[in-house]
Phi, psi and omega in degrees: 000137174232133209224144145180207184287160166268147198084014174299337183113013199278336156293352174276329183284308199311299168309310174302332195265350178302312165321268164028265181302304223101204156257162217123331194249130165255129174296129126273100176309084202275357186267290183329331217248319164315279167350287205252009206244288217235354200026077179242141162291181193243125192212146184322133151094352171300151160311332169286350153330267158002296190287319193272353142266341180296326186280340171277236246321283187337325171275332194274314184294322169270036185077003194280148159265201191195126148264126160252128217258119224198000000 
């Protein structure tokens, strides 16, 4: 998981470290999945909570590792 303020740069680590690896490893965007997925603000307790965990499970359950990016 990579966590931090926002404009910190957390999605910029997540892509480099994606690069790195190769494939196999999936981003999961929990901004990506509010934003452009469910167009949700951003508030306590929200649905993209949820969604970004059901989606780190899905990946991690279809052999993929997973960064979450929060």
């Amino acid at each position: 998981m990579v966590r931090g303020n926002r404009a910190s740069g957390k999605s910029s680590v997540a892509a480099r470290l994606r690069e790195r690896f190769g494939r196999g490893l999936a981003l999961v965007g929990q901004d990506n999945l509010r934003r452009v997925v469910l167009r949700e603000r951003d508030r306590p307790g929200a649905a993209n909570i949820g969604l970004t965990d059901l989606t780190a499970h899905y990946v991690l359950d279809a052999g993929f590792h997973a960064v979450v990016v929060r």
